[in-house]
C-alpha positions in Angstrom: 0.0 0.0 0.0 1.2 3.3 -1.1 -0.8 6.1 1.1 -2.6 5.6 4.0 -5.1 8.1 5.0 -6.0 8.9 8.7 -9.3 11.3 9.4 -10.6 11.9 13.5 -14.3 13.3 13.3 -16.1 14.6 15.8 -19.9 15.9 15.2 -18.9 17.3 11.2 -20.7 14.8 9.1 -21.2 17.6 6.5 -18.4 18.5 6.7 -16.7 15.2 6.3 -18.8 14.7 3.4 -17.4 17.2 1.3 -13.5 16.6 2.6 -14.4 12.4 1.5 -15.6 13.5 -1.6 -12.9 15.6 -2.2 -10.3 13.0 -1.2 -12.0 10.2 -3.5 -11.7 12.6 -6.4 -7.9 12.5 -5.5 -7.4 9.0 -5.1 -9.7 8.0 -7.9 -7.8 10.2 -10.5 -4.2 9.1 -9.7 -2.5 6.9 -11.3 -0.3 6.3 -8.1 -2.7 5.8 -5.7 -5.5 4.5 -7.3 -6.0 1.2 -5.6 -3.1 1.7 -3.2 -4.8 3.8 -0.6 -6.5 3.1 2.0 -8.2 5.5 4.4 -9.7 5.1 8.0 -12.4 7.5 9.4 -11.7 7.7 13.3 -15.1 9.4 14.9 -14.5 10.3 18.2 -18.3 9.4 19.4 -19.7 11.9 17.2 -23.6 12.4 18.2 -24.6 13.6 14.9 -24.5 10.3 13.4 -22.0 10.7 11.6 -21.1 6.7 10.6 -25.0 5.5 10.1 -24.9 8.6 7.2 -21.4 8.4 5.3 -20.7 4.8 5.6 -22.8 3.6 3.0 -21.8 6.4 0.6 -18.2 5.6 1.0 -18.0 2.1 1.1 -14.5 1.9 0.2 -13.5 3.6 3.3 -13.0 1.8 6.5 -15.3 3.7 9.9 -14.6 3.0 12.8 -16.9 4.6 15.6 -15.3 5.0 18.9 -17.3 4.9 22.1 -15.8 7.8 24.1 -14.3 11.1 22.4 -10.9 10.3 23.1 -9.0 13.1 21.9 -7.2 13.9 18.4 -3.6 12.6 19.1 -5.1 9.2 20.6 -7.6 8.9 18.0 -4.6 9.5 15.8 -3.0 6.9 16.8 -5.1 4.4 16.9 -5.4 4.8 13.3 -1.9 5.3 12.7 -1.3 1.6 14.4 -4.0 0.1 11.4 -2.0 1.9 9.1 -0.3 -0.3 6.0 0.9 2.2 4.0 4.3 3.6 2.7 3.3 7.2 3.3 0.6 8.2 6.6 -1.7 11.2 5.9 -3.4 12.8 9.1 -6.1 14.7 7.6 -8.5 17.2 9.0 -12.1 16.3 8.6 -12.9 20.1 7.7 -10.5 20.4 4.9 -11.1 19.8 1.0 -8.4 19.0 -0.9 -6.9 19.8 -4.6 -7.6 17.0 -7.1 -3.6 17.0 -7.3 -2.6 17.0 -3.9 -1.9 13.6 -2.7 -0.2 13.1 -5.7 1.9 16.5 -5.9 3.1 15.3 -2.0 3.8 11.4 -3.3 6.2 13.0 -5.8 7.8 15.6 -3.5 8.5 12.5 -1.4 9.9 10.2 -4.2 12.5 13.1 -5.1 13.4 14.8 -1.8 15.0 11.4 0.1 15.1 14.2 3.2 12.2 14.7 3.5 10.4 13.1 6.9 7.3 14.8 7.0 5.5 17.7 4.7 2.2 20.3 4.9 1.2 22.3 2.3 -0.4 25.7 1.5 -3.9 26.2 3.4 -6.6 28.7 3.1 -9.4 29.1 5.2 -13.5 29.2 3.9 -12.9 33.0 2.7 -9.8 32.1 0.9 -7.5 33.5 3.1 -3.8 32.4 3.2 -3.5 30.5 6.4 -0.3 31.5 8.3 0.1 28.1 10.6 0.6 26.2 7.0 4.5 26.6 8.2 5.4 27.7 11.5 8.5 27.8 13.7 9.1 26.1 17.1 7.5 28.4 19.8 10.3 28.6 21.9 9.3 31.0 25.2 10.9 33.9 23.2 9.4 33.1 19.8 5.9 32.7 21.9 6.4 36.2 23.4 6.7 37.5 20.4 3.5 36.2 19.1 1.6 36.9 22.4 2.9 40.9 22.7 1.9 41.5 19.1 5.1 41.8 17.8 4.7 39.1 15.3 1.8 41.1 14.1 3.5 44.4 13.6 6.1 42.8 11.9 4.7 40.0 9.8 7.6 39.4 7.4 10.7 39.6 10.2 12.6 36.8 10.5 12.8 37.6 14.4 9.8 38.3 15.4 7.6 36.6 13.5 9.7 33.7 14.0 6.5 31.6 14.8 4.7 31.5 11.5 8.1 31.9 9.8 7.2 35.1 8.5 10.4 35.7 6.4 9.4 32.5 4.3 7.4 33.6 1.2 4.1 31.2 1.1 4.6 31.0 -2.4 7.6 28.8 -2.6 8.4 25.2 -0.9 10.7 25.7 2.6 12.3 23.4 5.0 10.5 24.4 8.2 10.3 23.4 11.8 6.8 23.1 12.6 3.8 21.9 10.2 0.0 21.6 10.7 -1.9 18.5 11.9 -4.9 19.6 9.5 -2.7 18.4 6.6 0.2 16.4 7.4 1.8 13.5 5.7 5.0 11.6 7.1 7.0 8.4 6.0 5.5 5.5 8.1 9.5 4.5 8.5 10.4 8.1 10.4 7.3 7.6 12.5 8.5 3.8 13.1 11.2 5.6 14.9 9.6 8.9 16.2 6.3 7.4 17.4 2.8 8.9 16.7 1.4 11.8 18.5 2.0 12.2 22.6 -1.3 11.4 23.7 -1.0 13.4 27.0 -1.9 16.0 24.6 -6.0 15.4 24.6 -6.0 18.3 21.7 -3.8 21.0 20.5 0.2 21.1 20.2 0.7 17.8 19.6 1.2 18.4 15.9 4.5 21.1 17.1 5.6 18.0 19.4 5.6 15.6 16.4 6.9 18.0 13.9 9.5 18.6 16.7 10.7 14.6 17.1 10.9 14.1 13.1 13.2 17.0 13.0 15.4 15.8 15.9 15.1 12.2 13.8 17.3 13.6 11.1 14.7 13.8 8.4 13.2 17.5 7.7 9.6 19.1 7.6 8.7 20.4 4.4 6.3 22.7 3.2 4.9 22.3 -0.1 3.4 25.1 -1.6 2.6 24.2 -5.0 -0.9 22.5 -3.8 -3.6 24.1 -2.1 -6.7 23.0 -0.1 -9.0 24.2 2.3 -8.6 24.2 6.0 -12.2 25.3 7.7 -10.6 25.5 10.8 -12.1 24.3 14.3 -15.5 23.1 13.0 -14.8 19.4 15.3 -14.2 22.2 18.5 -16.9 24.2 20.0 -15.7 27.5 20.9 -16.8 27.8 24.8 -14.9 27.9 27.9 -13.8 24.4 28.0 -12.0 25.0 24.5 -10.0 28.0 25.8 -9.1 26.1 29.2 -8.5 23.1 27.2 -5.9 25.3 24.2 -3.7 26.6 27.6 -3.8 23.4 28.8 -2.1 21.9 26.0 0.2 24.7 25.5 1.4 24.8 29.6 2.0 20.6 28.9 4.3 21.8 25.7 6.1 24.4 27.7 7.0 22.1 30.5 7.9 18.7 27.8 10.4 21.0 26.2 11.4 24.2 28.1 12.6 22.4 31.6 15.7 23.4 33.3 17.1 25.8 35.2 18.2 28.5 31.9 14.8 28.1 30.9 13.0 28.6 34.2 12.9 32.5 34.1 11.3 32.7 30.5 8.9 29.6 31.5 7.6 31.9 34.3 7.4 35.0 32.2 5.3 33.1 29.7 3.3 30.8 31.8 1.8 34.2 33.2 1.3 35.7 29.3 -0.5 32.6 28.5 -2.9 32.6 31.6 -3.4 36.2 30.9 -3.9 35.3 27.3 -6.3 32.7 28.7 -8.6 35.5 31.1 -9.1 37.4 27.8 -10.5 34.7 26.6 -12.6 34.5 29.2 -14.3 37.1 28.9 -14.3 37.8 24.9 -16.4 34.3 24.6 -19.9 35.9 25.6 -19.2 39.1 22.9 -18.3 36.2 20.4 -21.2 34.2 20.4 -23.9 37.0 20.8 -22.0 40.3 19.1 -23.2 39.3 15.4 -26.6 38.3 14.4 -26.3 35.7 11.5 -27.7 37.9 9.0 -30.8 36.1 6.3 -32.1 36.6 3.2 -28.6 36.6 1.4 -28.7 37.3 -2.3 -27.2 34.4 -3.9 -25.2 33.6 -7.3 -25.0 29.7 -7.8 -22.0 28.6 -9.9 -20.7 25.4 -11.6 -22.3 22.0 -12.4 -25.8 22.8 -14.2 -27.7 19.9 -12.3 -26.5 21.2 -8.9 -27.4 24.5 -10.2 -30.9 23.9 -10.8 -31.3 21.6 -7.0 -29.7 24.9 -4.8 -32.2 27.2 -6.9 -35.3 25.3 -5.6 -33.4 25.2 -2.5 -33.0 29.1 -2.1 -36.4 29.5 -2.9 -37.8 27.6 0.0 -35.3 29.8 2.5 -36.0 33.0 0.6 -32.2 33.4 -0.8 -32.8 35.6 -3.7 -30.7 34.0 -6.3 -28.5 36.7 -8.0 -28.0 36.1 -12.1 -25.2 37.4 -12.1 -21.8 37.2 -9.8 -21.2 41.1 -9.4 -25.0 41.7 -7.4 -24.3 38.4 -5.0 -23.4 38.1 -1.5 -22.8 35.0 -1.1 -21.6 32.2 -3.7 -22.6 28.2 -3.8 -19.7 26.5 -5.6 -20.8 23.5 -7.3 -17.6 21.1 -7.8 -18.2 18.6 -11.1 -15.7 17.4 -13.7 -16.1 20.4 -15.3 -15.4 22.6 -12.5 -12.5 20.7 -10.4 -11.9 21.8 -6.5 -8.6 23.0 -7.6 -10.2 26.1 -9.5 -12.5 26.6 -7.1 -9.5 26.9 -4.5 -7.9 29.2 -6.7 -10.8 31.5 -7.4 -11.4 32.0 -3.8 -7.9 32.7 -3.2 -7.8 35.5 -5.6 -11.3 37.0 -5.2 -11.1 40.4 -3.0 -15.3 41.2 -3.6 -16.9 41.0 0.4 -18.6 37.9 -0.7 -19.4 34.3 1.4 -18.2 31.6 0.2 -20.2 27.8 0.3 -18.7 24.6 -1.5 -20.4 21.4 -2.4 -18.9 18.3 -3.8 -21.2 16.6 -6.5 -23.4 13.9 -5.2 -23.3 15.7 -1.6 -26.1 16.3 0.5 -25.1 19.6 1.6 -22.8 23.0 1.3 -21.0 24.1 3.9 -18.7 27.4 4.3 -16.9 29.1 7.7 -15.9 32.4 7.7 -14.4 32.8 11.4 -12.1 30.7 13.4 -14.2 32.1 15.9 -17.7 30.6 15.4 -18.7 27.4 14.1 -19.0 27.1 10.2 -22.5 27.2 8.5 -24.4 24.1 6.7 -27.6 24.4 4.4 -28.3 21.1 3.7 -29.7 20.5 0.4 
């Protein structure tokens, strides 16, 4: 087996839909991995039945429904240790990926014998570049950085915005130190001597820690910029108190695995307090995030892609009262409609290049539903069809 393909859902079967559809289209249209991939859909107890409504439209992927939600890098893991292929891809179950992905990775692989582990070039539902597609080890300095703002004010400095590797142009492939758990794919022979994810890590930094130990391994991270998919971000997590608590958690665990000793002690301090002021901010900015903007109706909408799906959202918009827009240039919101005509791949890169105040919705052909996000803040949005 070539690629295997590792997914942990919780309570995004709409979601999932779309990134599966998306994935088949991959596998199904290369010639490398067509019948040497296997993927594994972990659902961490999802109560949105999740497995009784994509396992019988996937039937060449293997579900397996866990009784407890025990946590992304366990979850992880567990899949990892069913895992027969030459290449492992831990994949985000809010993500949609390029019809060329997998392969674009396979071949970086096959001519880069360095390379232990690589991510590629993410943007979020609005098209937005996302900045953790390559990051740098948050050391307690780097981590300052990032927490006073200075990484902000000075996004493309090597120093201070040492966290998202800032001076690295997203455009072009880089060795890095750090890659993303949403989309990450490793040699099974590195993790044979690394190990999977540190499961004292329930969710959260255990991606740095693993990106971390292939580094120390001798191989390098990678990250590939030629392919690009989308990464809703945080539509598995609701964003409440126990999500913040649970974020500082992890990120107090990964001070204290890597930062102990007596030279580090000082800057451990210093940070441990940013972080648990970081953490009261929180606090208190979670009421004014989930009742500061009323979801607004009655969107004017422009449908766009494969004709059949065109004509279903229509009738769809007309039972919600979406006025449907004839034209692109009067909409506020667009339904992309992936087909063979109209691959995910040039939906990707219209969204990445489109400035217009618009929403953004994508669904796969066959699905049951489009879904969009447009805040890392709130969970994403799903009209089901």
């Amino acid at each position: 087996m070539t690629l295997s393909v590792v997914i942990v859902s919780y309570n995004v079967k709409f979601f999932l839909e779309q990134c599966l559809s998306s994935l088949k289209k991959a596998i199904d249209g290369s010639d490398l991995l067509r019948g040497q991939t296997e993927v594994m859909i972990i659902d961490n107890a999802s109560s949105d039945g999740t497995v009784d409504f994509l396992n019988p439209l996937f039937p060449g992927f293997r579900f397996i429904l866990n009784n407890d939600n025990t946590g992304f890098a366990k979850a992880n893991n567990q899949g990892l240790g069913l895992c027969t292929g030459k290449y492992i891809l831990f994949l985000n179950p809010d993500t949609i990926l390029a019809e060329d992905s997998l392969d674009r990775c396979i071949s970086f692989f096959q001519i880069t014998p360095d390379a232990g582990a690589l991510g590629v070039h993410m943007v979020d539902g609005t098209g937005r570049y996302l900045k953790e597609s390559k990051r740098g080890f948050p050391s307690p300095v780097v981590s300052f950085y990032k927490m006073s703002g200075l990484t902000r004010l000075f996004p493309r400095s090597r120093i201070f915005s040492a966290y998202y590797m800032g001076h690295l142009h997203e455009k072009k492939p880089h060795v890095v130190q750090v890659l993303s758990g949403a989309c990450m794919m490793v040699r099974k022979k590195v993790l044979e001597k690394t190990g999977g994810f540190d499961e004292r890590f329930f969710m959260y930094a255990e991606d740095i820690d693993l990106s971390w130990r292939i580094g120390q391994s001798g191989s390098r991270n990678y990250y590939l910029s030629e392919t690009t998919i989308i990464h809703f971000k945080g539509e598995s997590t609701r964003k409440d108190f126990s999500y913040v608590k649970m974020f500082h958690k992890a990120m107090e665990l990964f001070m204290k695995k890597h930062f102990s000793g007596p030279l580090n002690s000082l800057q451990l301090f210093s940070l441990s307090l940013a972080v648990r002021f970081y953490q009261s901010l929180s606090f208190m900015s979670l009421p004014f995030r989930k009742s500061g903007r009323k979801k607004k109706t009655g969107y004017r909408v422009f449908i766009k892609g494969d004709p059949d799906s065109i004509l279903k959202w229509k009738t769809r918009m007309d039972k919600i009262k979406n006025p449907v827009s004839p034209n692109e240039e009067g909409a506020e919101k667009i339904i992309y409609c992936e087909s063979a005509s109209f691959s995910w791949k040039s939906i990707i890169a219209e969204i990445s290049n489109n400035k217009k105040k618009v929403l953004f919705k994508f669904h796969g052909y066959g699905t049951h539903a489009a879904v969009g996000s447009y805040s890392s803040l709130e969970q994403g949005d799903v009209i089901e069809l």
